[in-house]
ZATI-514419 format. One record per residue: residue number from 1; x, y, z of N, C-alpha, C in turn. Coordinates in Angstrom, 2 decimals. Each point is the difference from the previous one (the first is absolute). Example, Ala and Ser with C-alpha at 12.3 -4.5 7.8 and 13.67 -1.06 7.14 Angstrom:
BEGIN
   k     n.X     n.Y     n.Z    ca.X    ca.Y    ca.Z     c.X     c.Y     c.Z
   1   13.19   -5.69    7.80   -0.89    1.19    0.00    0.90    1.20    0.00
   2   -0.35    1.05   -0.72    0.82    1.19    0.06   -0.77    1.09    0.73
end
This chain:
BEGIN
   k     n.X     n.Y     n.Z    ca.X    ca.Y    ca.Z     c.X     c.Y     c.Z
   1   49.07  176.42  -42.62   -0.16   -1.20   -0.80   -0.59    0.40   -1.34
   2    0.88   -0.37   -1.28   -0.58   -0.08   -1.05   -1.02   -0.59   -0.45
   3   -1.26    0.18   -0.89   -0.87   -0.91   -0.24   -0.20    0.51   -1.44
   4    0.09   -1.45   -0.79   -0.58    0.12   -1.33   -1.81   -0.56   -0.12
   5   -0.56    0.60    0.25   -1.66   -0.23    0.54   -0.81   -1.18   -0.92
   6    0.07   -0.23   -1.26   -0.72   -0.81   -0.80    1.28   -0.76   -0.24
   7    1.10   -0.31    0.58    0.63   -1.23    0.21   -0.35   -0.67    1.27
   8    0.01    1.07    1.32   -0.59   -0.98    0.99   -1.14   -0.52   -0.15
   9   -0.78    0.88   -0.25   -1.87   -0.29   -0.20    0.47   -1.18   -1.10
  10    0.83   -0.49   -0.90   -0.45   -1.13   -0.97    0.46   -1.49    1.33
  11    1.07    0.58    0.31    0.95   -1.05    0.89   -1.20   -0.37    0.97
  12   -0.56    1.08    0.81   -1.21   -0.87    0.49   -1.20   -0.40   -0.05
  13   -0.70   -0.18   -1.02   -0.81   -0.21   -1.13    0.94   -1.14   -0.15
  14    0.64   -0.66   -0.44    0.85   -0.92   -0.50    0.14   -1.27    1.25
  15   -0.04    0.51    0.83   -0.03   -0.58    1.52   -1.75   -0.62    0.52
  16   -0.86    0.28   -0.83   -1.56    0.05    0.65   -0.25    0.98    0.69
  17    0.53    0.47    0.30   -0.61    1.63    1.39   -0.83    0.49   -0.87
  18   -1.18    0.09    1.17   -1.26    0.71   -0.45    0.63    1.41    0.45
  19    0.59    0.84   -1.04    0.36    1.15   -0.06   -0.76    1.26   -1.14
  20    0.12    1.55    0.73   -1.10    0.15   -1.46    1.27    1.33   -0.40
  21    0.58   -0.09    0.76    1.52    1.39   -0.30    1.14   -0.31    0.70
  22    0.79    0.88   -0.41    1.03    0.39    0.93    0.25    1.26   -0.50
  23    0.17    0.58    1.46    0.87    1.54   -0.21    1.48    0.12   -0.11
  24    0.13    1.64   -0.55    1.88   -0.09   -0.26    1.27   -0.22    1.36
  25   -1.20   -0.12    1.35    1.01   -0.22    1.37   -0.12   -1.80   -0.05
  26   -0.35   -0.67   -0.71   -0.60   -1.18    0.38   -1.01   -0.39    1.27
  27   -0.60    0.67   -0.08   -1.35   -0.10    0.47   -1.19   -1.28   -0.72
  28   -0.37   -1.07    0.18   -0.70   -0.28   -0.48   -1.76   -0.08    0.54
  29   -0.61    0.09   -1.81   -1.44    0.27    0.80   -0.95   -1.73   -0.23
  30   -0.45    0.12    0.60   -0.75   -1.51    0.09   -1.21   -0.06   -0.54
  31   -0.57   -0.92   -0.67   -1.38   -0.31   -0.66   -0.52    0.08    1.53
  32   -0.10   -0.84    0.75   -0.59    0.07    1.34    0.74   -0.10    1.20
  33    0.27    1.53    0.31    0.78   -0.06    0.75   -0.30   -0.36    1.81
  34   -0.95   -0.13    0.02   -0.44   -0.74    1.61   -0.04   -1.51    0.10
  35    0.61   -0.46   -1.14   -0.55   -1.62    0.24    1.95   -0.58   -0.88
  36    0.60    1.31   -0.29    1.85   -0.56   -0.18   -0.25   -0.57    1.08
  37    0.65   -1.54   -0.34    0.95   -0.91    1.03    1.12    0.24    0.37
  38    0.99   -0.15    1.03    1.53    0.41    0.62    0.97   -0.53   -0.79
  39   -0.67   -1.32   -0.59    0.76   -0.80   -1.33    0.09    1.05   -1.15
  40   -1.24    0.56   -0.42    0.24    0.79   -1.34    0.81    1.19    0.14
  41   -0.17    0.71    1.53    0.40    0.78    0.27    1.61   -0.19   -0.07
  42    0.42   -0.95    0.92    1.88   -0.60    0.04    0.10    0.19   -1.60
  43   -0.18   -0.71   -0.80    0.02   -0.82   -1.23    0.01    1.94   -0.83
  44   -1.10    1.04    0.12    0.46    0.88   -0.55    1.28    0.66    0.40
  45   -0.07    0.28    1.54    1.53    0.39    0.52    0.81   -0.23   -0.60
  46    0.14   -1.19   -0.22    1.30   -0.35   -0.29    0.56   -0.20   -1.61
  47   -1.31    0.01   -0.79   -0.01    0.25   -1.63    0.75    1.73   -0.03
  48   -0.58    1.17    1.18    0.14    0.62    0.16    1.26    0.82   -0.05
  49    0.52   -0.70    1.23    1.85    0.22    0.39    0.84   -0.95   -1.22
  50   -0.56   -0.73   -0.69    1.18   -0.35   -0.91   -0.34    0.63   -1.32
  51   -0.84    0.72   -0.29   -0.28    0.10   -1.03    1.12    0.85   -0.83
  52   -0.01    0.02   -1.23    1.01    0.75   -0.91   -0.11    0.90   -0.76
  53   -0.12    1.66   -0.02   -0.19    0.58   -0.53    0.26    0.34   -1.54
  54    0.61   -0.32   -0.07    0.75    0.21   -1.48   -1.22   -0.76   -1.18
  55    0.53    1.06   -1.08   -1.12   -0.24   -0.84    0.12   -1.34   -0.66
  56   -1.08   -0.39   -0.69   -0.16   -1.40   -0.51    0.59    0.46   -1.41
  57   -0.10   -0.99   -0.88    0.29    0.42   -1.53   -1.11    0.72   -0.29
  58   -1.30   -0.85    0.19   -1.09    1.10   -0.47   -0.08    1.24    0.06
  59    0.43    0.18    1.62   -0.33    1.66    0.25    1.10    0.69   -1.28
  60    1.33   -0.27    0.21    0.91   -0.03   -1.27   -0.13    0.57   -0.99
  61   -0.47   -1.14   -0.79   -0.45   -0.23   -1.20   -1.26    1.05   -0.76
  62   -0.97    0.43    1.41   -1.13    1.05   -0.03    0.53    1.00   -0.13
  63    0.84    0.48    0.87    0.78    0.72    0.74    0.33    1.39   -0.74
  64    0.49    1.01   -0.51    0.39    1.20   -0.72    0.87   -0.23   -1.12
  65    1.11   -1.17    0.70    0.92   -0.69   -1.01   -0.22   -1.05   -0.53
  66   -1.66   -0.48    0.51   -0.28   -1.44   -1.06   -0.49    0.54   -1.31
  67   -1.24   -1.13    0.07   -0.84    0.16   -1.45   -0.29    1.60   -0.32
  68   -0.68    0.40   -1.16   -0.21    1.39   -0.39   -1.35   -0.32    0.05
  69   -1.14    1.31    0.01   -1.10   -0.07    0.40   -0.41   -0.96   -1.00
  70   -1.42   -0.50    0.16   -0.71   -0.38   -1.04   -0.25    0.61   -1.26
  71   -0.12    1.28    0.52   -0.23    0.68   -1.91    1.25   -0.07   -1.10
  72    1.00    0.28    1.15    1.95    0.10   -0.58   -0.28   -1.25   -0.65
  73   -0.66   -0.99    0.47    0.20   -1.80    0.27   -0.77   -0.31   -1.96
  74   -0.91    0.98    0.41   -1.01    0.02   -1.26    0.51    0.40   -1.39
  75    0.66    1.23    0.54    0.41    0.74   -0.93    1.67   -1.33   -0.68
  76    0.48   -0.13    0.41    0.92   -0.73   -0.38   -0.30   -1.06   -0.87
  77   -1.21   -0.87    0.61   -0.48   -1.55   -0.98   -0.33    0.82   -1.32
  78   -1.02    1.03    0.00   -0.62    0.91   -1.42    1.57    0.43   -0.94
  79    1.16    0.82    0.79    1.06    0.09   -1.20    0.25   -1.46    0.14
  80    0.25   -0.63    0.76    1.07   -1.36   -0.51   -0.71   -0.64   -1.27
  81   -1.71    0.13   -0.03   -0.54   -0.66   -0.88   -0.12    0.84   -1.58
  82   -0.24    1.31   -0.08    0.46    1.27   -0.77    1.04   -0.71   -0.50
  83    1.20    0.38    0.75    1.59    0.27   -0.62    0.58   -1.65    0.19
  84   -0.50   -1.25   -0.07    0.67   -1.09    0.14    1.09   -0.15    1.49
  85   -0.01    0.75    0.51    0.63    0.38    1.29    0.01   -1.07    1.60
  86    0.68   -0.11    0.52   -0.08   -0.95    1.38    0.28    1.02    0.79
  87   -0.43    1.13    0.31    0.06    0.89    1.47   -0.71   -0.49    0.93
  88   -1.45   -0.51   -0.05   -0.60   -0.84    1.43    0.66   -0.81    0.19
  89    0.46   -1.18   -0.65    0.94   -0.98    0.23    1.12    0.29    0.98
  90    0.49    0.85   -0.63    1.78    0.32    0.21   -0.63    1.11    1.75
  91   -0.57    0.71   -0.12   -0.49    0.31    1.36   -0.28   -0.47    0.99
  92   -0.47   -1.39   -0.03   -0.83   -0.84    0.80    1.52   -1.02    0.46
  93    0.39    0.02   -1.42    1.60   -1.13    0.41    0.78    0.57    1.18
  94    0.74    1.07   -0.56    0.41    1.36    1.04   -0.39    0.27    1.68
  95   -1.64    0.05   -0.21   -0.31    0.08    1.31    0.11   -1.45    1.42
  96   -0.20   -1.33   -1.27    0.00   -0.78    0.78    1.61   -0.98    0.62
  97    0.79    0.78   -0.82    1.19   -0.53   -0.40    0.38    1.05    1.70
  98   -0.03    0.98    0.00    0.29    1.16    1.22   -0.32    0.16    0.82
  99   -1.64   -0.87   -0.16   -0.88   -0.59    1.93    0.20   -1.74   -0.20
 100    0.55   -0.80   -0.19   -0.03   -1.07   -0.44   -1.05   -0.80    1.25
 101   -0.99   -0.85   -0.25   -0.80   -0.63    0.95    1.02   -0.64    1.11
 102   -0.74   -0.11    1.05    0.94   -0.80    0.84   -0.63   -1.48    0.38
 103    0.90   -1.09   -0.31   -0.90   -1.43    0.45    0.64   -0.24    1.28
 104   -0.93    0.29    0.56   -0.38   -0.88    1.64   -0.16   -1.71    0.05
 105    1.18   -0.40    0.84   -0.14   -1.64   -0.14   -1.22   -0.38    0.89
 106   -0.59   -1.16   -0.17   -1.06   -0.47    0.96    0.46   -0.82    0.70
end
C-alpha cells in the first residue's frame, strides 16, 4: 500500500482524530492511545483504506518542478525590478498554470 504521509495525517486531522502522526505503512500514532474509541479507530480504518496517494497540487507545485527556491524567487523580483522585467510573474503564472489548483465540490 502506497502512502502519501502528510496527506493522510492532514485527511485525518481534517476528520477530528486525536492523531499526532502517521507512518509511511499507514500506521497511525495517537495523541492518547489507551483511551482511542472503536469509533475513532473504524472511522481511521477506513479514512485509511480509501485514502489516495497521489500528490495534491501543493505537493506539486513545491515539488522539483514547481516554484524555484526562495532565493531564485528573490533573485527574480530584484532583476524584474532592476531591468523593468516580469520573470517572478511569468514564473509563478507557468507554475500554476502546470499544477493548476483543484476545486473540490462541497
Amino acid at each position: 500500500m502506497s502512502i502519501n504521509v502528510i496527506k493522510l495525517h492532514n485527511e485525518l486531522v481534517a476528520e477530528g482524530l486525536p492523531i499526532v502522526g502517521v507512518s509511511d505503512n499507514g500506521e497511525v500514532s495517537w495523541l492518547d492511545a489507551e483511551n482511542v474509541t472503536s469509533a475513532e479507530l473504524a472511522e481511521a480504518l477506513a479514512i485509511v483504506a480509501a485514502h489516495d496517494p497521489s500528490p495534491t497540487y501543493i505537493d506539486l507545485r513545491t515539488g522539483p518542478d514547481g516554484y524555484a527556491s526562495a532565493g531564485t524567487q528573490l533573485g527574480m523580483k530584484y532583476d524584474d525590478k532592476i531591468n523593468g522585467t516580469t520573470l517572478w510573474v511569468d514564473h509563478i503564472v507557468a507554475v500554476k498554470a502546470k499544477f493548476p489548483k483543484i476545486q473540490i465540490a462541497e
